[in-house]
C-alpha positions as CSV (number, residue, x, y, z in Angstrom):
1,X,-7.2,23.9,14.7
2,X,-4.1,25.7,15.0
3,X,-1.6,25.5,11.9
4,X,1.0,23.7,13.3
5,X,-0.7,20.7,14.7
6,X,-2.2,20.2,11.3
7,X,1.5,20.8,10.0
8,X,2.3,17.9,12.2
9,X,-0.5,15.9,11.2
10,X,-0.2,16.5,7.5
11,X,4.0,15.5,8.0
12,X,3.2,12.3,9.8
13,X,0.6,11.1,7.5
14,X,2.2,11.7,4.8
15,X,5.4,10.0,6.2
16,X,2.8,7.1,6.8
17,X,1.2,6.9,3.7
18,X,4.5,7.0,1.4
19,X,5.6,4.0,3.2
20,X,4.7,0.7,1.2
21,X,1.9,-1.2,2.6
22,X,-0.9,-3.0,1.6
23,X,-3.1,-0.1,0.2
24,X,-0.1,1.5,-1.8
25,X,0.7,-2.2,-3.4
26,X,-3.1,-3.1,-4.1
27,X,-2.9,0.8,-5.9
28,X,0.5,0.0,-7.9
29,X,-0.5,-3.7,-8.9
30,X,-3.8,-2.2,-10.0
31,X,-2.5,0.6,-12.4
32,X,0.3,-1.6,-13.3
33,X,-2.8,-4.3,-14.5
34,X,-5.5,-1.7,-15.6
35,X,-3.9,1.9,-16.6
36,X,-5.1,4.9,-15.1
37,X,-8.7,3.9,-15.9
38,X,-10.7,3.9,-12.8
39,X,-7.3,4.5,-10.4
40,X,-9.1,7.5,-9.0
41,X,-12.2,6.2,-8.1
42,X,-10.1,3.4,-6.1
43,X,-7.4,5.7,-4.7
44,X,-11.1,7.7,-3.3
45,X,-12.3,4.7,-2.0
46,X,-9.1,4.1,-0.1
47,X,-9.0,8.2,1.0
48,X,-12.2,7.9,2.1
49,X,-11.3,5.0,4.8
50,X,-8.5,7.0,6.2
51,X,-11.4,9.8,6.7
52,X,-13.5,6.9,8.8
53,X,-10.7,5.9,10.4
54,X,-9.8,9.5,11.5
55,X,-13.6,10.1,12.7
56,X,-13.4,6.5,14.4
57,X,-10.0,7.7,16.3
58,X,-11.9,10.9,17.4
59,X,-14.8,9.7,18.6
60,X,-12.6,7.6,21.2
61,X,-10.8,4.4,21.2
62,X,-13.0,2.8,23.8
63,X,-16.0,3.3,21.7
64,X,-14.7,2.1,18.8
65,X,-13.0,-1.2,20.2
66,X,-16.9,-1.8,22.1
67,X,-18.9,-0.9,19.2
68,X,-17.7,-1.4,16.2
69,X,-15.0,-4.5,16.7
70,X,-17.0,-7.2,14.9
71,X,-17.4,-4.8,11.8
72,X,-14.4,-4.2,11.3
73,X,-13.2,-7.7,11.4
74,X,-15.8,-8.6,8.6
75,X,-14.7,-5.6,6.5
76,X,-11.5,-6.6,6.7
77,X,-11.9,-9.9,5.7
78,X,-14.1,-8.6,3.3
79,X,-11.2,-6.2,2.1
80,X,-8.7,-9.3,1.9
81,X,-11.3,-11.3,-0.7
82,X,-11.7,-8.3,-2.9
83,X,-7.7,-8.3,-3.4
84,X,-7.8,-11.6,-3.9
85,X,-10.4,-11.1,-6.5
86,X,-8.3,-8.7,-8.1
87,X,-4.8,-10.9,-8.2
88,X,-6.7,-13.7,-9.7
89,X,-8.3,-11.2,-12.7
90,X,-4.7,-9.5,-12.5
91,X,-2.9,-13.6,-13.4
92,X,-5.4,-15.1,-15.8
93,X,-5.5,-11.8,-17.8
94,X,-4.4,-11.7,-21.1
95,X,-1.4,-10.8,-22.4
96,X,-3.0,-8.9,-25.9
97,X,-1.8,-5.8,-26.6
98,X,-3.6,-2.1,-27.6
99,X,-2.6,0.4,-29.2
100,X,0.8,1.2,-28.3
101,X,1.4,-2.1,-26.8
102,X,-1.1,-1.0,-23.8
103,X,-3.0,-4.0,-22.7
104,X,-7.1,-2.7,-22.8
105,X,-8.3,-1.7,-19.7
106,X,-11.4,-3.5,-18.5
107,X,-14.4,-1.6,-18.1
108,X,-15.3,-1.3,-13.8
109,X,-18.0,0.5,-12.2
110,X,-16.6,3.6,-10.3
111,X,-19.1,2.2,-6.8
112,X,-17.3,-0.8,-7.1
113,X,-13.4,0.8,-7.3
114,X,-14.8,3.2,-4.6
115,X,-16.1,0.5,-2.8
116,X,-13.0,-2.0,-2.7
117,X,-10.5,1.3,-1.8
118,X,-13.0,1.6,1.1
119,X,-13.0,-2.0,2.2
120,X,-8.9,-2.3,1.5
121,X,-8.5,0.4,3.7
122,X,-10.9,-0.6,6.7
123,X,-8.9,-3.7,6.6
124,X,-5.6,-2.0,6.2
125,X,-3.4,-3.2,9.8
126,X,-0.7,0.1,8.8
127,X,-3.9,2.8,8.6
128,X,-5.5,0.9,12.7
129,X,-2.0,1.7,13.5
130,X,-1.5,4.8,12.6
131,X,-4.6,6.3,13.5
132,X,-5.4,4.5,16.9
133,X,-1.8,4.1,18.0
134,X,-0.2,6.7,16.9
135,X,-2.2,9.7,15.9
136,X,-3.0,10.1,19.9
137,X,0.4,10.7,20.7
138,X,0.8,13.4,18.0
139,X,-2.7,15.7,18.7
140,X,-4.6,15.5,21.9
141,X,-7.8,14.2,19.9
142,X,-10.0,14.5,22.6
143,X,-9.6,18.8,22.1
144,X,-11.0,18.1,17.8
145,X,-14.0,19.6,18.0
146,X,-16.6,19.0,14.5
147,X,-14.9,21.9,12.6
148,X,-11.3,20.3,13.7
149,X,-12.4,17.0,12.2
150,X,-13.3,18.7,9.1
151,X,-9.6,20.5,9.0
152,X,-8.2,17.3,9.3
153,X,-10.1,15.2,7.0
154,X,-9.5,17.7,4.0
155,X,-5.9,17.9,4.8
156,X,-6.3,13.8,5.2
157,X,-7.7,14.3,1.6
158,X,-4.9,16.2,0.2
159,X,-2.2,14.3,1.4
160,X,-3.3,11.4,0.5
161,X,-4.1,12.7,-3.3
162,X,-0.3,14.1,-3.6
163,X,1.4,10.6,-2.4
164,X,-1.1,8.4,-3.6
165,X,-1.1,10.2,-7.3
166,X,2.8,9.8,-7.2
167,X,2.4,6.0,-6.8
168,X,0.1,6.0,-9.6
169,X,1.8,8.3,-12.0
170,X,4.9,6.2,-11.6
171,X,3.3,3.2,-11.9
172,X,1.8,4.0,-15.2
173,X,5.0,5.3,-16.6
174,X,6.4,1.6,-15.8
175,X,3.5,0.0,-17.3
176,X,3.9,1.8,-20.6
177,X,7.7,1.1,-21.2
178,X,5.8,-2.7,-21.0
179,X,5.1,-3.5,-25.2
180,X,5.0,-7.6,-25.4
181,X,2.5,-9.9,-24.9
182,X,4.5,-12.0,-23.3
183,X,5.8,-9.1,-21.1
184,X,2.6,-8.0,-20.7
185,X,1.4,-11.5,-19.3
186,X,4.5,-11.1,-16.9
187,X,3.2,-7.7,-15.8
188,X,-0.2,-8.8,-15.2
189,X,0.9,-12.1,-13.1
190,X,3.3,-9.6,-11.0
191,X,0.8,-7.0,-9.9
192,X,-1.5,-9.9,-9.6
193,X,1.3,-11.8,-7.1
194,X,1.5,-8.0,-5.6
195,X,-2.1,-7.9,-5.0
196,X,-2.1,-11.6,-3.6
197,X,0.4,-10.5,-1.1
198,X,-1.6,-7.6,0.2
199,X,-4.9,-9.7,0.8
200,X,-2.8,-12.0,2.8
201,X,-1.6,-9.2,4.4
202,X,-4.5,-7.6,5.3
203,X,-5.7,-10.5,6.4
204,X,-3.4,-11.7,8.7
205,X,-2.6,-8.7,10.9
């Protein structure tokens, strides 16, 4: 593809993904619960639905709508329970301390983050938007050939990596300045209301 309509691209998605939705809050509350341990597995998992999506809005609109409708209503229902999951570990955590007044991050298999990124971004109404609403109206997707795709799913990738580090990076910084128990319990019961908020989000929409 030429440079400047993946300059576009890359500028609107970017634009897209900076703006607060219910990926980037399920991202925050989690670091803000859990550290960095196992952010980039999830922050994958959610990169790796904005690929699909992207494939889905290349391969045609009608296509999608016909063949793959009832999926994506049961992954994103799916995508709402595993938040909710999440924002009920994220309240009833405990407020103990490590070292540095950390809490302890809990132990999660990198499939499952991977997995639930996946699923909160299949579910994600902000990602349907922008990719079968308003990426046709920035490249003519019906020119994308199988190279084109590739282009833009690697600079998908590396957008996504540069915004959605940022959110984690700062929310780590925040967690750490975070040394009570009882501020700790606070913090958990927060991200956990954050994470709450994004299932109801995602599935209402």
């Amino acid at each position: 593809m030429e440079l400047s309509a993946l300059a576009v691209f890359a500028l609107s998605l970017m634009v897209m993904a900076a703006i607060p939705g219910p990926g980037i809050a399920a991202i925050v509350a989690r670091v803000l619960a859990h550290g960095r341990e196992g952010a980039m597995a999830f922050c994958l998992g959610v990169a790796l639905g904005d690929v699909i999506w992207l494939g889905f809005a290349v391969a045609g609109l009608a296509v999608v709508a016909k063949t793959f409708g009832v999926a994506f209503l049961v992954i994103k229902y799916l995508g709402a329970a595993y938040l909710l999951y999440l924002a009920w570990k994220m309240w009833t955590a405990s407020g103990d301390s490590g070292l540095g007044g950390v809490p302890r991050p809990r132990s999660a298999r990198p499939f499952q983050l991977v997995m639930g990124g996946l699923a909160v971004t299949m579910g994600n109404p902000k990602v349907m938007v922008f990719y079968l609403a308003l990426l046709p109206n920035i490249i003519a997707l019906e020119t994308v050939t199988m190279i084109g795709y590739v282009e833009l799913s690697l600079v998908t990738l590396a957008v996504l990596a540069l915004v959605l580090g940022a959110y984690c990076v700062l929310a780590d910084r925040a967690r750490r300045l975070i040394s009570s128990p009882r501020a700790v319990r606070l913090l958990n019961r927060f991200a956990g209301s954050v994470m709450a908020g994004a299932a109801v989000a995602v599935a209402t929409r």
